[in-house]
LOSE-246705 format. One line per 5 residues: number of its first residue (from 1); their letters; for each residue x, y, z of C-alpha. Coordinates in nm, 2 decimals. Example, Ala and Ser with C-alpha at 12.3 -4.5 7.8 and 13.67 -1.06 7.14 Angstrom:
! LOSE-246705
1) as) 1.23,-0.45,0.78  1.37,-0.11,0.71 .
END
This chain:
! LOSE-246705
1) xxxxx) 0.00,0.00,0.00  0.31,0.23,0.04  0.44,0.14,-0.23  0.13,0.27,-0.45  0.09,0.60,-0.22 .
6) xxxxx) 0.44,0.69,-0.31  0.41,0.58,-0.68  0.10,0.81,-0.68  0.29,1.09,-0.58  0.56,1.04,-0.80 .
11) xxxxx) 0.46,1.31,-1.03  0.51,1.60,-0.81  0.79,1.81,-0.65  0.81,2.09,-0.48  0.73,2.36,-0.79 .
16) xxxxx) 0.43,2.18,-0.85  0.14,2.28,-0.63  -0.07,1.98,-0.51  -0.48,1.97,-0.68  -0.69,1.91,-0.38 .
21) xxxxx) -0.90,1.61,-0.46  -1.26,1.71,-0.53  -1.58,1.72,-0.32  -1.79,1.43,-0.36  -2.14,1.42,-0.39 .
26) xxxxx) -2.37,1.15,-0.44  -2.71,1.13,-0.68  -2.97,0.96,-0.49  -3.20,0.95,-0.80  -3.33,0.77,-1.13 .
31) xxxxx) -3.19,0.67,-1.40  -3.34,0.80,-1.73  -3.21,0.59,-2.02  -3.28,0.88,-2.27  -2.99,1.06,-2.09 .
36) xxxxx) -3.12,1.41,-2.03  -3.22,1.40,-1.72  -3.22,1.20,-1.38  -2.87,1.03,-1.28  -2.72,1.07,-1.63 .
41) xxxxx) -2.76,1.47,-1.61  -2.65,1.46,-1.21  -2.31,1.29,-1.29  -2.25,1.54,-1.59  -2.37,1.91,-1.37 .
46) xxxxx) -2.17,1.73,-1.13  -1.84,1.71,-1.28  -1.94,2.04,-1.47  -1.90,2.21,-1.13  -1.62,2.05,-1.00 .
51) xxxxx) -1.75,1.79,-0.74  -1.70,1.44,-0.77  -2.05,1.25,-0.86  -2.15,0.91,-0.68  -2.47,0.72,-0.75 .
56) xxxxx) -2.74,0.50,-0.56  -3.02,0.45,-0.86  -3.36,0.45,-0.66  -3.56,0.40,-0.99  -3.48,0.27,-1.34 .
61) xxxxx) -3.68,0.40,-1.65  -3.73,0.31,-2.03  -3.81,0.64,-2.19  -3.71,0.93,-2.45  -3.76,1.28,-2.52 .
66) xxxxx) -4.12,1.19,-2.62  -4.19,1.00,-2.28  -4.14,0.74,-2.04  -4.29,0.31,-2.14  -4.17,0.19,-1.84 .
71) xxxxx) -4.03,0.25,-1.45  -3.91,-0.04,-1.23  -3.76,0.00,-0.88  -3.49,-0.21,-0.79  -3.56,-0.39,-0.43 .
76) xxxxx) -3.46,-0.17,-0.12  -3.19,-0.41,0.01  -3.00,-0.33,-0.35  -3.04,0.05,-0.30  -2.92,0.00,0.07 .
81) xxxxx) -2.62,-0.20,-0.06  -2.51,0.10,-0.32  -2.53,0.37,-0.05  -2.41,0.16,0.24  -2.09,0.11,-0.01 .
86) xxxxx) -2.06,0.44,-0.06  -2.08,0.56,0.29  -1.80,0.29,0.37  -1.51,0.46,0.15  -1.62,0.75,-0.01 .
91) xxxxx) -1.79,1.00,0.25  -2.00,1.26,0.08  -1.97,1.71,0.10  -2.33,1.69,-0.08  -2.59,1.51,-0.17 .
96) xxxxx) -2.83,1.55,-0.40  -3.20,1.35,-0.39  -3.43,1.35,-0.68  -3.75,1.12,-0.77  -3.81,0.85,-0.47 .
101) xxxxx) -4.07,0.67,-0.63  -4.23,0.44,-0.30  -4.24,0.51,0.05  -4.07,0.20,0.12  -3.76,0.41,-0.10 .
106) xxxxx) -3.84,0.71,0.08  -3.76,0.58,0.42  -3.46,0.40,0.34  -3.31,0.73,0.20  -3.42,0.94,0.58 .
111) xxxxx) -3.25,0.65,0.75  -2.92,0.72,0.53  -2.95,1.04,0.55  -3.00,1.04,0.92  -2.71,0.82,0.95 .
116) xxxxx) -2.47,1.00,0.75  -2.55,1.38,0.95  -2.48,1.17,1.24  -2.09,1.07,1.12  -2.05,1.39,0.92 .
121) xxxxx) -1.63,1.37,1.04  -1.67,1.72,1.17  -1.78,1.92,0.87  -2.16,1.97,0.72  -2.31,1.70,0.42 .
126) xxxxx) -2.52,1.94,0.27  -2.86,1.83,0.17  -3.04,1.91,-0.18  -3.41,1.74,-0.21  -3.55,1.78,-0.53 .
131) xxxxx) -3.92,1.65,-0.51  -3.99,1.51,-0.82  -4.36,1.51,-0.78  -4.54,1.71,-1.08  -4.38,1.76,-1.39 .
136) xxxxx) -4.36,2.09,-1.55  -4.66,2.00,-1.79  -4.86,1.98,-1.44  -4.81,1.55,-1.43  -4.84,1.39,-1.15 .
141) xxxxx) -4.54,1.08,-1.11  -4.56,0.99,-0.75  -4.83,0.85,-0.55  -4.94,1.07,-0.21  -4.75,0.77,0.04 .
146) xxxxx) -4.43,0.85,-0.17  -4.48,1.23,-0.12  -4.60,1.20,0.27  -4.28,0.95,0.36  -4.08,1.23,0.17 .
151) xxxxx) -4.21,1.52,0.37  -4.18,1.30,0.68  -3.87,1.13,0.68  -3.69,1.29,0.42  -3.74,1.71,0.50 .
156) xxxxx) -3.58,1.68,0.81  -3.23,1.61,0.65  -3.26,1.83,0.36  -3.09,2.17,0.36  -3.30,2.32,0.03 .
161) xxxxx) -3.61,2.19,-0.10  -3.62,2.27,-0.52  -4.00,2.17,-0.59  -4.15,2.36,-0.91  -4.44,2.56,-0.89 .
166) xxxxx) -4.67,2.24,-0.90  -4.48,2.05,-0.69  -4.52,2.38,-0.41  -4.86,2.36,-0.50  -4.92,1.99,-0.44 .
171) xxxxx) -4.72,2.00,-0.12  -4.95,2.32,0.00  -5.26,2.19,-0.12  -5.35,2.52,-0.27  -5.25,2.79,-0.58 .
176) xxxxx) -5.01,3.01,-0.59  -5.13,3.32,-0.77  -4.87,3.59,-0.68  -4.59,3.66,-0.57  -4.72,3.71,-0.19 .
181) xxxxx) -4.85,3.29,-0.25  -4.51,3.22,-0.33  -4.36,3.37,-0.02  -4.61,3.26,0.17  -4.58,2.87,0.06 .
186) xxxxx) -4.20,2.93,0.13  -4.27,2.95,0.48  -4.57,2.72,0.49  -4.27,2.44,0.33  -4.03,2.53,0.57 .
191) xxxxx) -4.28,2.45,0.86  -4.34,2.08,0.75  -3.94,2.03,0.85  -3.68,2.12,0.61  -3.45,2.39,0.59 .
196) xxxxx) -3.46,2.58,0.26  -3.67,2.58,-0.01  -3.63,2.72,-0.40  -3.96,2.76,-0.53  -3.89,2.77,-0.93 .
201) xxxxx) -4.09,2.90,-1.18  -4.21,3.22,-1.03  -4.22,3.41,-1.39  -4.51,3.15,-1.49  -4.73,3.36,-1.27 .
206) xxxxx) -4.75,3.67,-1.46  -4.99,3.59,-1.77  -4.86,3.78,-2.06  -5.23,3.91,-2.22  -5.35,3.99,-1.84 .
211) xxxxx) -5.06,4.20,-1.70  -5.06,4.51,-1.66  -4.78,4.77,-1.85  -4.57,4.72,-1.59  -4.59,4.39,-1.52 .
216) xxxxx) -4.51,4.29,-1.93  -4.16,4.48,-1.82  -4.06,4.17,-1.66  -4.24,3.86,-1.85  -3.90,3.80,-2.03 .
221) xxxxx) -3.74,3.69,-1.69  -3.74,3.38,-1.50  -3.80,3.45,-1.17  -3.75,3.22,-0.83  -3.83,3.25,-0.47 .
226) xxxxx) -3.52,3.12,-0.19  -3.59,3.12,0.19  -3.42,2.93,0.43  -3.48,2.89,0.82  -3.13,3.02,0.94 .
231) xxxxx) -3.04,3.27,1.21  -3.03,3.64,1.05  -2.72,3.79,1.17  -2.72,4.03,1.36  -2.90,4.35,1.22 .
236) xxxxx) -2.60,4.58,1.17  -2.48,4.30,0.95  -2.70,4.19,0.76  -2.72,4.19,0.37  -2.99,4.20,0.06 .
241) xxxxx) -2.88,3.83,-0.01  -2.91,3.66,0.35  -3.16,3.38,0.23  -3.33,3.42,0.59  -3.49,3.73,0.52 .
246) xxxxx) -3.61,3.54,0.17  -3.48,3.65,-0.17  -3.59,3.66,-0.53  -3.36,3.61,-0.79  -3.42,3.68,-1.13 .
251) xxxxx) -3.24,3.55,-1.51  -3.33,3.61,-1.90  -3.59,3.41,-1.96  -3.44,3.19,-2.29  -3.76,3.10,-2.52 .
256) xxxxx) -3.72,2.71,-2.57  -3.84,2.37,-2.53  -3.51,2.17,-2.49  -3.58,2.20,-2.11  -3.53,1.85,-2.03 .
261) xxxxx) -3.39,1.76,-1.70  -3.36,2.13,-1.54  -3.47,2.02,-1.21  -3.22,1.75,-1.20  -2.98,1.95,-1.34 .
266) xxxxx) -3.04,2.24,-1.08  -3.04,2.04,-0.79  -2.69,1.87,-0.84  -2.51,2.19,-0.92  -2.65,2.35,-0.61 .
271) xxxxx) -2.54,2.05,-0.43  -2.22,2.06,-0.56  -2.20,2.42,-0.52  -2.26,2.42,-0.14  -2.00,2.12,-0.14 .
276) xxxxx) -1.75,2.28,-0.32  -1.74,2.58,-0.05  -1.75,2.33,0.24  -1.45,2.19,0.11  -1.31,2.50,0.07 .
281) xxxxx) -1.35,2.56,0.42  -1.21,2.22,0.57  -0.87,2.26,0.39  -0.68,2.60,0.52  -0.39,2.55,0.25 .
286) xxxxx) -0.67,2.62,-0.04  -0.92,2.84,0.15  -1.02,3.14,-0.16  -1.27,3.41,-0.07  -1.58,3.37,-0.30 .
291) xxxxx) -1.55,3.01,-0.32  -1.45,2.99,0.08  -1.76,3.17,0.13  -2.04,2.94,-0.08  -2.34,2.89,0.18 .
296) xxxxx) -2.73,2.88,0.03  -2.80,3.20,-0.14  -2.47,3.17,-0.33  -2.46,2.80,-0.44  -2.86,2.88,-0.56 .
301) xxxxx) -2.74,3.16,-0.75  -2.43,2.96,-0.92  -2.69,2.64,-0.99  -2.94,2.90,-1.14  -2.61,3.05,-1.36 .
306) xxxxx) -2.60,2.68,-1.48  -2.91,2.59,-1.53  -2.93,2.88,-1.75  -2.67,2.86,-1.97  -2.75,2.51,-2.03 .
311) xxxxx) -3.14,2.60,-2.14  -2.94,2.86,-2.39  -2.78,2.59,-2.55  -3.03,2.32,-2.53  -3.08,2.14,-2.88 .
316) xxxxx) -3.33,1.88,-2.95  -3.19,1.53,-3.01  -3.53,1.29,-3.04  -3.86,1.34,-3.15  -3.92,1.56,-2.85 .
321) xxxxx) -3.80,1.81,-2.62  -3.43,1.84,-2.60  -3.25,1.84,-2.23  -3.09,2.11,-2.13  -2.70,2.09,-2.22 .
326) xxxxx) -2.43,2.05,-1.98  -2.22,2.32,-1.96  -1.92,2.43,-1.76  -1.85,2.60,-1.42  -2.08,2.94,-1.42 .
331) xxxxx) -1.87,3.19,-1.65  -2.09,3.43,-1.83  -2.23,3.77,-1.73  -2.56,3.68,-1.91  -2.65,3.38,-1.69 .
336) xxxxx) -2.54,3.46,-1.40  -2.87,3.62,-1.19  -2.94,3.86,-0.98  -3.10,3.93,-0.65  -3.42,4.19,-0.67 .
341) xxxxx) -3.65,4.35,-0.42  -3.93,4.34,-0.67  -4.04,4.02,-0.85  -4.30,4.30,-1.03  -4.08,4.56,-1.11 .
346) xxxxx) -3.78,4.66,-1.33  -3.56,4.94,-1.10  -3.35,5.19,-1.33  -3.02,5.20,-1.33  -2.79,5.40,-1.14 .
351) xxxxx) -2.55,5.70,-1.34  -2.35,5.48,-1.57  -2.00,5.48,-1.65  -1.75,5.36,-1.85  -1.39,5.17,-1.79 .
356) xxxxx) -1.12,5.39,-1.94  -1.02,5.09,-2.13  -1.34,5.05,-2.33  -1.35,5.18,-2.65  -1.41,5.55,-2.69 .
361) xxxxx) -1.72,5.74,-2.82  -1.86,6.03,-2.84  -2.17,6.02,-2.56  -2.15,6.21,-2.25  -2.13,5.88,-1.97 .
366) xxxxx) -1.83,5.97,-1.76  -1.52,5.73,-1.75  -1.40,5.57,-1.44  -1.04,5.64,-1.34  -0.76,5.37,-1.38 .
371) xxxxx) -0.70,5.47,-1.01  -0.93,5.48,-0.68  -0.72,5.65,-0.39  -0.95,5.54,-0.04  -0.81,5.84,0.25 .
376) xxxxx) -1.00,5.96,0.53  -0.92,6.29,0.56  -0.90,6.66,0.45  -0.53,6.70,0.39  -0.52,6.39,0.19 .
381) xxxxx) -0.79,6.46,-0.02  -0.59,6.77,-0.11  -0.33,6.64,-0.17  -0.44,6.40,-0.43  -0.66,6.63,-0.62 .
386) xxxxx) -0.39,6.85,-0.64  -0.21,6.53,-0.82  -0.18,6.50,-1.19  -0.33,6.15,-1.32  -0.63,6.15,-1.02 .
391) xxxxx) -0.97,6.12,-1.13  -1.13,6.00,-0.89  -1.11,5.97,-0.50  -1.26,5.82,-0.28  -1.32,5.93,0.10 .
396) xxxxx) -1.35,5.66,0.38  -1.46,5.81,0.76  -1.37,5.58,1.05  -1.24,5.81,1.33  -1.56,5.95,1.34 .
401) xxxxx) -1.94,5.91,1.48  -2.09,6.27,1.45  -2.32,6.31,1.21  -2.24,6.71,1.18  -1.86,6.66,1.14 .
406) xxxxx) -1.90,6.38,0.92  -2.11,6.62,0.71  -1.90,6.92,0.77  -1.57,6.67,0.60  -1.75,6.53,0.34 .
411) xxxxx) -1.86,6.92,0.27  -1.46,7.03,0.28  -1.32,6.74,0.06  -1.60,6.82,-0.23  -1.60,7.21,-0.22 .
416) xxxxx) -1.14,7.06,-0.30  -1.25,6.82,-0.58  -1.50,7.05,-0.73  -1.21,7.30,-0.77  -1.00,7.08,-0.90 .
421) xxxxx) -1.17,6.93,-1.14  -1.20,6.55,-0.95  -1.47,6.33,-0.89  -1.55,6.23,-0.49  -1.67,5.93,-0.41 .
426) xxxxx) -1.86,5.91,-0.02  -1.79,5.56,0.15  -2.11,5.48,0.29  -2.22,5.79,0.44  -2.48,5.89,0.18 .
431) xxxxx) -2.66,6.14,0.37  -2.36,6.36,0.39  -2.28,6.28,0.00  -2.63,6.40,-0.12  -2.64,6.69,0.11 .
436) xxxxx) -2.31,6.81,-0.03  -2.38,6.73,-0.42  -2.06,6.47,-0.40  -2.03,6.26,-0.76  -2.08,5.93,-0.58 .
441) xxxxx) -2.10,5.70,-0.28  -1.96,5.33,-0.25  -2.14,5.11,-0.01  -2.06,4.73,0.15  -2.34,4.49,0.12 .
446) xxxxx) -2.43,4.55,0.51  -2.44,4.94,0.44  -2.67,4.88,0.10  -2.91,4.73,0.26  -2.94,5.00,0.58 .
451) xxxxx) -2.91,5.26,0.26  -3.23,5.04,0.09  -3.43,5.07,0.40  -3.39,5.44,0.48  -3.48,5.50,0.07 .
456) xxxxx) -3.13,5.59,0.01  -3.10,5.45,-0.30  -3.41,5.60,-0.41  -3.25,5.94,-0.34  -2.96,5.86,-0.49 .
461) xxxxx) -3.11,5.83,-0.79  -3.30,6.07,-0.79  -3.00,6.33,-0.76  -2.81,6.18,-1.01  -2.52,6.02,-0.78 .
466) xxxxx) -2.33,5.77,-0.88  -2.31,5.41,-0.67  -2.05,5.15,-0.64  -2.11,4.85,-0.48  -1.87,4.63,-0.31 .
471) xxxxx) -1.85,4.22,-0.34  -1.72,3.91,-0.19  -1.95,3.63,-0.27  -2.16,3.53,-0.48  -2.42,3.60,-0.34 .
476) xxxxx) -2.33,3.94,-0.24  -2.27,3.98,-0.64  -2.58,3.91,-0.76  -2.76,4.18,-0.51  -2.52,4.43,-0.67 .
481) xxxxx) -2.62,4.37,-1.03  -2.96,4.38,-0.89  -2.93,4.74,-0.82  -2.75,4.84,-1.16  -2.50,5.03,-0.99 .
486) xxxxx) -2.23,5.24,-1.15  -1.91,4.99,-1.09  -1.90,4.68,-0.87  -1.58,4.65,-0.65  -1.39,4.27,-0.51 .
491) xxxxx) -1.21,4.24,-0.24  -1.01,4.17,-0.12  -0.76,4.04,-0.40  -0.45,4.02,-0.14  -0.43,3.95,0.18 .
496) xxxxx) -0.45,4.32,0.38  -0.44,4.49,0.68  -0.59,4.84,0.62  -0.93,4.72,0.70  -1.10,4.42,0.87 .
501) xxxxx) -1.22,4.17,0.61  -1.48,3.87,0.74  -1.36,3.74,0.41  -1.04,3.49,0.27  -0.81,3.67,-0.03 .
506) xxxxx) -0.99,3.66,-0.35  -0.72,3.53,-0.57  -0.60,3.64,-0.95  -0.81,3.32,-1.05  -1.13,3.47,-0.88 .
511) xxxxx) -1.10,3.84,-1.03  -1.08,3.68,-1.35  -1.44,3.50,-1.31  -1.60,3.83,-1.13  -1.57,4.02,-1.46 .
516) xxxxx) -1.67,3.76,-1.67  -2.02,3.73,-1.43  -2.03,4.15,-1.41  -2.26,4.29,-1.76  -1.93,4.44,-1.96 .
521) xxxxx) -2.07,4.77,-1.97  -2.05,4.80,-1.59  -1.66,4.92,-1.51  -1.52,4.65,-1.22  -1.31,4.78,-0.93 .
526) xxxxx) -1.06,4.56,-0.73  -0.90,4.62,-0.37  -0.72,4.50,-0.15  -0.36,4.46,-0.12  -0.27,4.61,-0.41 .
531) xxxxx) 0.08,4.79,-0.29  0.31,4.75,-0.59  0.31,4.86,-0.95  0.37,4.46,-1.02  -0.01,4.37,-0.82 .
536) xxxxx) -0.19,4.67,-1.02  -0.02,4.47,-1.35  -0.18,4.15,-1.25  -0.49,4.27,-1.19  -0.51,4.46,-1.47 .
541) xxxxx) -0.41,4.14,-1.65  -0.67,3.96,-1.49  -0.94,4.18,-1.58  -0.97,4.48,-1.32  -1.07,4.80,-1.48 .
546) xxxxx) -0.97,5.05,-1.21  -0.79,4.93,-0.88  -0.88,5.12,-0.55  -0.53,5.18,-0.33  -0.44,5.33,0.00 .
551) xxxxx) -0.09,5.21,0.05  0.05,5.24,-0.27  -0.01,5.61,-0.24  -0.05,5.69,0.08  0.32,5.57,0.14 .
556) xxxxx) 0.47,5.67,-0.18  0.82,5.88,-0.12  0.71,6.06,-0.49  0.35,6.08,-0.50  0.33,6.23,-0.83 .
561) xxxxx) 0.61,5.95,-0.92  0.36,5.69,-0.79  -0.02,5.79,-0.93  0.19,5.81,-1.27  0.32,5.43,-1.23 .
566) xxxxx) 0.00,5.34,-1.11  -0.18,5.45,-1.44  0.07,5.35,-1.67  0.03,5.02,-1.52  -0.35,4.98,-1.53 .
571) xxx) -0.28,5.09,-1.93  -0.17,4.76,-2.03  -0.36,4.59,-2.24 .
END
């Protein structure tokens, strides 16, 4: 045995960094022979998002894309032997459950399931039912002891519940008309024992030839509905995307039938999603921000980024519907989703701008430095407006509490940038922006939301200021392209110790998958340990538009020197 570990390992030396192996996850599920759907779809959205798939077939069918001649379930003692050698070598991060056809099935599964959250070696298994009850044509495939040994015996274990709008229907035992019903259910599911539940489907509720003008504004989404029963932090920190509080999250709405297997599909990338950042966590030699930091909202929004791309490129391969295509790890801006307040309402955007490397035209949207300089006070922001190659600044208050001096700052550093020609950007203290007619204010998630609540943004808008949101999960991204703000920052790329940072370094490798999920024409700001002219390179290289500094100015012998460097290095195509 030795002998093979060391052969194993023969391949690597000390310049070669070591893969971590990846998370597994099991498919408790059916097989559909036709291949779109069921186990065969689970293994490939598996592997698409970087887990490793196990399966225990529950069910096997004869079928196609026009339909299904034939289901038989193999006897329980077979499905206990796959899972129970499973369980035996090859422990699981996530699991993901779709169509238990009996109760007698459905029982076996809550036993494993209890047995496994019992021995979970330290770390969470992470649970993803998906109740394959009622088709999306409205057909019913399990009888009502199969759905009540579910609900019993299976809820408890399950960290998300996926059902479709029928299947939340059938489960409630009632309609759900609007998008108060679909709240609603959410909780009324939640109360019958698991822990989260997606309701899909939410844009089937808005009839195209009976909305209203503004409803029709948002037929060509698909819309969802995502509540889960965890603690809300505490209320200075929480977010727009904390799943407690409930969440809608919203993605183009691609006209097609080759929709085959999107349930299936969805429910293994979310449960691979959720393992993939609790592997993350385990292993301090590969922790990385974003992907540290998957929990519920942000493995829903990756699985919806997945789902959606693979709808897109859905073909038809039978006589019937195609399935949707397996695709790769979420990496485009137009399936990624967003988080909204309003399932009924399209929100304008904030003042756009432009990168400075996009290419120029002749229209009057104002271009984002190459450079954001974050000081705190007075002299500094002299200083730096005073400084050929400075655009744009922006002004961060920590040593202060008082609402009047804060104001009576904010009203100093833009009466100097005003002067001067320079754009001031307000670090969460909105109030004091607006009153003093300051370009634009950046705000972290916890500070967007207690800016949402007081109908900051609303003013904001309304004067014409111009937002920046910052990000650090996925999650956290998708409620910032909800609000359609000017630029969306990440932090932090490097590890830093100018400010306090609940978050893991982001990574080159992350950077480089944040702009390809932020809509190109918004510009994309990175922070966060940037102190040399080689780190602006690299993340210029990576695909930063603008990198926000403190250090590498701050502390510059020759500012003049520096802000020039900096520039010049952010040039570099």
């Amino acid at each position: 045995m030795a002998a093979a570990n060391n052969n194993h390992n023969s391949n690597t030396n000390d310049n070669t960094k070591v893969i971590p192996p990846p998370p597994i996850v099991y498919t408790i599920a059916g097989s559909d022979s036709g291949g779109g759907a069921g186990i065969q779809a689970d293994l490939h959205a598996i592997k698409a998002m970087g887990g490793h798939g196990c399966s225990a077939i529950a069910a096997l069918t004869a079928q196609n894309s026009v339909g299904v001649s034939a289901v038989h379930a193999p006897p329980i003692e077979f499905l206990r032997a796959q899972l129970d050698a499973l369980v035996s070598d090859l422990f699981p991060r996530g699991i993901k459950i779709g169509m238990l056809a009996t109760k007698e099935v459905a029982n076996l599964v809550g036993e494993v399931l209890k047995e496994l959250k019992e021995k979970n070696n330290g770390s969470r298994v992470w649970v993803v039912l998906d109740p394959v009850m009622i088709s999306t044509s409205g057909s019913k495939l399990i009888d009502d002891d199969a759905v009540d040994a579910i609900v019993k015996n299976v809820f408890p274990y399950a960290d998300v519940v996926t059902p479709n709008k029928f299947e939340a229907e059938a489960l409630l035992g009632r309609k759900l008309k609007t998008p108060e019903d679909v709240q609603k259910g959410a909780q009324d599911i939640l109360a019958m024992g698991c822990k989260g539940v997606l309701i899909k489907g939410g844009h089937t509720l808005i009839d195209e030839k009976d909305a209203t003008s503004e409803l029709k504004a948002t037929i060509t989404y698909a819309q969802d509905y995502l509540l889960t029963n965890e603690e809300l932090p505490k209320e200075e920190d929480r977010r727009l995307c904390d799943s407690a509080s409930g969440i809608w999250l919203r993605s183009k709405r691609w006209d097609t039938e080759n929709t085959h297997g999107t349930g299936c599909t969805l429910s293994s990338a979310f449960a691979t999603a959720l393992a993939l950042g609790e592997t993350k966590r385990l292993d301090e030699s590969s922790k990385e921000g974003a992907t540290s930091s998957i929990y519920l909202s942000d493995a829903c929004c990756l699985a919806k980024a997945y789902v959606s791309a693979g709808i897109q490129q859905g073909v038809q391969l039978g006589a019937g519907p195609g399935p949707v295509a397996q695709t790769t790890f979420p990496s485009s801006y137009e399936h990624f989703p967003s988080i909204i307040a309003e399932p009924t309402s399209d929100l304008p955007a904030f003042l756009p701008m432009k990168a400075y490397s996009t290419e120029k035209s002749n229209d009057d949207i104002p271009v984002l430095g190459r450079i954001l300089p974050i000081v705190d006070t007075v002299e500094w922001i002299r200083k730096l407006a005073e400084t050929p190659g400075v655009e744009d600044i922006q002004l961060r208050i920590k040593d202060e509490t008082d609402v009047g001096k804060i104001a009576e700052r904010v009203q100093a550093c833009q009466d100097i940038c005003a002067k001067e020609g320079v754009r001031l950007w307000i670090n969460d203290h909105w109030e004091a922006a607006v009153q003093a007619g300051c370009f634009g204010v950046h705000v972290g998630q916890e500070d967007l939301l207690k800016c949402k609540n007081a109908g900051g943004l609303e003013k904001l808008r309304e004067k014409g200021i111009a937002l920046g949101i910052s990000t650090h999960s996925y999650g956290e991204l998708a409620a910032a392209i909800g609000i359609k703000p000017s630029y969306i920052s990440l932090g932090p790329i490097f590890a830093t110790s100018s400010k306090k940072v609940g978050f893991d370094p982001q990574g080159l490798g992350i950077l480089s998958k944040w702009r390809d999920l932020i809509p190109p024409s918004i510009p994309f700001v990175t922070i966060g340990g940037i102190n040399t002219i080689d780190a602006a390179k690299s993340n210029r290289q990576a695909g930063s538009d603008c990198i926000a500094v403190i250090g590498a100015v701050t502390k510059a012998e020759n500012l003049p020197e520096r802000i020039q460097e900096l520039n010049e290095a952010m040039l570099l195509l």
